[in-house]
C-alpha positions in Angstrom: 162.7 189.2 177.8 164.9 186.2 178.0 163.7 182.9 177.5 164.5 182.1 180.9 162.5 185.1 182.3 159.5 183.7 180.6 160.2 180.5 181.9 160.1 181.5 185.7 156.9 184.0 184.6 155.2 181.1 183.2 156.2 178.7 186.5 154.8 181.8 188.5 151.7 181.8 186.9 151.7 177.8 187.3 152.1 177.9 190.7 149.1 180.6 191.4 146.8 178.4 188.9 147.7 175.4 191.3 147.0 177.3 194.2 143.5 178.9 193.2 142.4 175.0 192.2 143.7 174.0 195.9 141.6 176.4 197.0 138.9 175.4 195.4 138.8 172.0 196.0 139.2 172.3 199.4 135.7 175.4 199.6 134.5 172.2 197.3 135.5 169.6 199.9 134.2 171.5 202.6 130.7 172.4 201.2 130.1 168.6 200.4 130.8 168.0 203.8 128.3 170.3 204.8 125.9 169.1 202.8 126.6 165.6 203.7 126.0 166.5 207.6 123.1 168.1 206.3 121.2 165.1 204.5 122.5 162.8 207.6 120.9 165.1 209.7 117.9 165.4 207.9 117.6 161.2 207.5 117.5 161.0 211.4 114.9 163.2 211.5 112.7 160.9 208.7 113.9 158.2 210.7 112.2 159.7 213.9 109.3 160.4 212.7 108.8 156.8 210.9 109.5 155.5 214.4 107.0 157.9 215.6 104.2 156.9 213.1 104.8 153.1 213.4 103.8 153.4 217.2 100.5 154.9 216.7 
């Protein structure tokens, strides 16, 4: 193997490690997202229900 085979091996093997991270970061991205929706979610619901107790 040639120096310049390994060299095109090892920018082969670069460019899958970059794309698994891209794909991770963006299932990471997502979920957070998710989860953010979530918690909003959630606080308008606290935020309903303060309202609610206030008034009685």
């Amino acid at each position: 193997m040639t120096d310049t085979d390994r060299r095109i091996g090892a920018a082969g093997d670069d460019q899958r490690l970059i794309e698994r991270i891209e794909k991770s970061v963006t299932e990471t991205e997502k979920e957070l997202q998710e989860s953010k929706d979530s918690l909003f979610e959630h606080k308008k619901e606290l935020e309903l229900l303060n309202a609610a107790l206030a008034t009685k």
